[in-house]
C-alpha positions in Angstrom: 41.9 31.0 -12.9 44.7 32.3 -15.2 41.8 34.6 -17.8 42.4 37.2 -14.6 45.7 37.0 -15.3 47.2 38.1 -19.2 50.1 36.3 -18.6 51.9 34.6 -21.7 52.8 31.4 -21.8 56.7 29.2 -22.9 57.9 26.4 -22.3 61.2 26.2 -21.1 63.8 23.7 -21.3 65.9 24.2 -18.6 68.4 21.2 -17.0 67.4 18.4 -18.7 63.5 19.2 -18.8 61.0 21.3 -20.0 59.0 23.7 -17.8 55.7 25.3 -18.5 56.1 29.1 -17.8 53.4 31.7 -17.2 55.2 35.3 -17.8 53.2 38.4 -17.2 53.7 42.0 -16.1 56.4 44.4 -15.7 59.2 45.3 -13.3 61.3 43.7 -11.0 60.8 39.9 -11.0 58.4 38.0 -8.6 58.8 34.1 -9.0 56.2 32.0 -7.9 56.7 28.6 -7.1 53.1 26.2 -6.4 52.9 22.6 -4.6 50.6 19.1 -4.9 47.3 19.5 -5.8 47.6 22.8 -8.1 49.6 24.0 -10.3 51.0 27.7 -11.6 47.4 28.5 -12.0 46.9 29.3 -8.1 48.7 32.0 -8.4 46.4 33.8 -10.6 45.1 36.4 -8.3 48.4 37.5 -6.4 49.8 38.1 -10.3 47.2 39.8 -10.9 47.2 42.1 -8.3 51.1 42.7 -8.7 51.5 42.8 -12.6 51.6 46.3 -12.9 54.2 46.8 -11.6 55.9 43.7 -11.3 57.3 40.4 -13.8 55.3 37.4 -12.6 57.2 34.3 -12.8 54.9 30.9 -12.3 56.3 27.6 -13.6 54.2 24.5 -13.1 57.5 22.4 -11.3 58.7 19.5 -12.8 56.4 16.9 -13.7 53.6 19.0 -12.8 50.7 21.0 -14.5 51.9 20.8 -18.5 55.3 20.7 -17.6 57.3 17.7 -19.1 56.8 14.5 -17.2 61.0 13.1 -16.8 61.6 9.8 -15.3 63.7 11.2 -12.3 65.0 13.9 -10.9 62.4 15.0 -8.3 64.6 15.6 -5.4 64.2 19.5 -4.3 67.5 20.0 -5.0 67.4 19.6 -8.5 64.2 21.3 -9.0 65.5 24.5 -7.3 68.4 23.9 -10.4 65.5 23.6 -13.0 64.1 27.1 -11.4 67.6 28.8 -11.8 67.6 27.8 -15.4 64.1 29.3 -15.9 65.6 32.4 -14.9 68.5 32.0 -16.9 66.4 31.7 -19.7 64.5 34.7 -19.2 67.5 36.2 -18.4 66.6 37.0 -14.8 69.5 37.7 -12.1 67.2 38.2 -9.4 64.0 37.9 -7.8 61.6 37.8 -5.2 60.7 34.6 -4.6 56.9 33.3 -3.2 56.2 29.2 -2.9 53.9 27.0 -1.2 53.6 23.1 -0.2 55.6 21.6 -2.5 56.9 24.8 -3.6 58.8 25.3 -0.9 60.9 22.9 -0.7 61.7 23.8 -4.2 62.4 27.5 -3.0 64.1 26.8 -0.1 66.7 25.2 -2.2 66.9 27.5 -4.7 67.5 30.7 -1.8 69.9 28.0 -0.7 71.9 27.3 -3.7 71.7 30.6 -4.9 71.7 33.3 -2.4 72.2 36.0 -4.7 69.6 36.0 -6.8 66.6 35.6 -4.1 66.0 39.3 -2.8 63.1 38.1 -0.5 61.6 34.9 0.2 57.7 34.3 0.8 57.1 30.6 2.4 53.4 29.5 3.1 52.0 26.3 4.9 54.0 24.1 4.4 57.5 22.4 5.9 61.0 21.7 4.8 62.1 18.4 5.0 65.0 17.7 7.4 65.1 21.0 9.1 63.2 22.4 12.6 60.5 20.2 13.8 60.3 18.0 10.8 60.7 14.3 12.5 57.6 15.7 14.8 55.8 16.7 11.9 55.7 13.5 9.9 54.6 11.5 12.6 51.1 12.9 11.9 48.2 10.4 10.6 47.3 13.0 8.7 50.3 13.1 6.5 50.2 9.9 5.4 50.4 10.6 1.8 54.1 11.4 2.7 54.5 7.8 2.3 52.1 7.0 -0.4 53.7 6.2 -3.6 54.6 3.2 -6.2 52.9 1.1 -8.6 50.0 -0.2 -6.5 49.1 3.2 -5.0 49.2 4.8 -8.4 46.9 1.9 -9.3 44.5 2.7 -7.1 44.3 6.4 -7.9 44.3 6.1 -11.5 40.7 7.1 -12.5 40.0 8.1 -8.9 41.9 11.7 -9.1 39.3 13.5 -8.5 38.6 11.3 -5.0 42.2 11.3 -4.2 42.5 15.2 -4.7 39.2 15.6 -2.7 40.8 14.5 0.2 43.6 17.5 0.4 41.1 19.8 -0.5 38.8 19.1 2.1 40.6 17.9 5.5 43.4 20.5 4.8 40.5 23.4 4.2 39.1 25.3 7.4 36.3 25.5 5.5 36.3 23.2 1.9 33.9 25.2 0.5 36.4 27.8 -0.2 37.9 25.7 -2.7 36.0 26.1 -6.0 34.2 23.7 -7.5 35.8 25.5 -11.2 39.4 24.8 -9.4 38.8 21.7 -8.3 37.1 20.2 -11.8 40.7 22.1 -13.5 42.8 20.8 -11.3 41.3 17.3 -11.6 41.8 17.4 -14.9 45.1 18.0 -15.0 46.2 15.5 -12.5 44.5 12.6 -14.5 46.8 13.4 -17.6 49.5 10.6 -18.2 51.7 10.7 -15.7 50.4 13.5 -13.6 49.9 11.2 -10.2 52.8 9.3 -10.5 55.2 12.7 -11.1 53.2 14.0 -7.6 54.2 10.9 -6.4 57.4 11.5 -6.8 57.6 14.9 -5.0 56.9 13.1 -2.0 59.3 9.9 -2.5 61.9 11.9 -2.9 61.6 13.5 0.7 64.2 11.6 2.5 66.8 12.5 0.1 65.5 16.1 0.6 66.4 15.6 4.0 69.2 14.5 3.5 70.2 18.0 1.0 68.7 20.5 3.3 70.6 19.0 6.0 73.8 20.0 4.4 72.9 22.7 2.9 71.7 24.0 5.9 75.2 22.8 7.5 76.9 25.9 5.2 75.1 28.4 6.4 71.3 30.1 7.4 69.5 31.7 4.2 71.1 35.4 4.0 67.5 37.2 3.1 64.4 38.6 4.5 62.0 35.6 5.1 57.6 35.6 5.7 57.0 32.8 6.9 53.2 32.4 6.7 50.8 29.7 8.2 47.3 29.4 8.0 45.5 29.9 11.2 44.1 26.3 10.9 47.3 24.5 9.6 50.7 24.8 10.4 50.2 28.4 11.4 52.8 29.7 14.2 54.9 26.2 13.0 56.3 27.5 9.9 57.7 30.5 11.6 59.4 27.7 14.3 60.6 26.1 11.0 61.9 29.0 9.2 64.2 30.3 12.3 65.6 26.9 12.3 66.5 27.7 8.3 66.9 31.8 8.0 68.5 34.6 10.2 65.8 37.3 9.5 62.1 35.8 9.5 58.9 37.6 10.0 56.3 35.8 11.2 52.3 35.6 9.5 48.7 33.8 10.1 46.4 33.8 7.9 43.0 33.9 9.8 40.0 31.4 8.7 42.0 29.7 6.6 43.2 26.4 6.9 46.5 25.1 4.2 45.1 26.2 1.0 45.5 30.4 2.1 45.2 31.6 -1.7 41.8 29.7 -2.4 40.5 30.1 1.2 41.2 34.0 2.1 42.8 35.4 -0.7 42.9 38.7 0.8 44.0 39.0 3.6 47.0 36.0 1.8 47.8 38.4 -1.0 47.7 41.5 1.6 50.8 39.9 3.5 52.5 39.2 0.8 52.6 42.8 -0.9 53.3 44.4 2.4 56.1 42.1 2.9 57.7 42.8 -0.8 57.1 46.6 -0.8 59.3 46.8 2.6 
């Protein structure tokens, strides 16, 4: 977790919210975006690795983590806005840009909207709503949680995080053990504050309107910059390279071995290894 990381902490208000910000290092900026199930905190080992030499950038997204909990406005599109405020604020023009799950559908339309101010882009395991293979990818059982959101299914979860979280850990793990007990007890924690569920609810209720964005965005014009897109051998592996040539004109491809969705819990190394080669080119 973050004690491996001296990373300071603010909160941001950026486009009508408030972000929780960890801010560490020196150098040119690295922005870190994380998905469901986490928070900023994953990120802890890759920023500590890079902080010497680089200004690590990891927001818990909106309605996440301790980042303010708004009614609306979970649609990628206006997260990637919230992001670009963030680095506004820190008065950041540009930055390489590293996301996961949820995060990056987040960064995808943030290297979207703003072109200019994402030098590289790092996607892992996850994919983007609307574009490549997506239809075929939802029709999978086990994505069902694409569709699980409302009262009644925040009903049944509330008090029950730590079951409901249990699940991704686990069937998304190549091996679930590689997912710490510490993490998972943090994690837990965080997601049974007020409003934590129903906010990741959210993320994932909004897809079709994500769809909807990337599709037109996507309709102006393939993402300009260098692109890794890396899959866990276990997950979507070779897939998010299928999805990221549907969305960018220069991607290189990545597998994580052993690992299964969750590639910064499950193989760190050989995650954080890929991602520094790819930056230092």
């Amino acid at each position: 977790m973050s004690q491996n990381w001296p990373a300071a902490t603010q909160e941001i208000a950026t486009n009508g919210t408030t972000l929780h910000v960890r801010i560490g290092g020196q150098g040119p900026a690295l922005l870190l975006l994380h998905g469901f199930g986490e928070t900023g905190e994953m990120w802890a080992p890759l920023a500590a690795k890079l902080a010497a030499t680089r200004t690590v950038i990891a927001p818990d997204l909106r309605g996440m983590g301790h980042s303010a909990r708004p009614a609306g406005g979970y649609d990628k599109k206006t997260q990637a806005v919230d992001i670009a405020g963030v680095l506004d604020a820190l008065k950041i023009e540009r930055a390489d840009l590293v996301t996961h799950d949820i995060g990056n559908m987040v960064g995808y339309a943030l290297a979207a909207l703003y072109p200019e101010r994402i030098s590289r882009f790092v996607i892992m395991d996850a994919p983007l709503p609307g574009i490549g293979p997506w239809d075929e990818i939802i029709r999978s059982h086990a994505l069902w949680h694409f569709s699980f959101y409302g009262p009644d299914a925040e009903r049944l979860v509330a008090g029950r995080e730590r079951i409901y979280l249990d699940r991704f850990w686990n069937e998304f793990s190549a091996d679930p053990s590689k997912f710490a007990e510490a993490s998972r007890e943090y994690y837990a924690k965080i997601y049974a504050m007020p409003g934590a569920i129903h906010a990741g609810m959210e993320q994932f209720k909004a897809f079709d309107q994500d769809a909807n964005d990337n599709k037109a965005l996507l309709a102006k014009g393939k993402l300009p910059m260098p692109v890794l897109a890396v899959g866990g051998e276990k997950s979507f592996g070779a897939t998010m390279a299928v999805v990221m040539r549907a969305a960018a004109n220069n991607v290189t491809e990545a597998i994580v071995p052993a690992s299964g969705h969750w590639l910064m819990e499950e193989n760190p190394n050989d995650t954080i290894a890929l991602i520094v080669d790819f930056l230092a080119r």
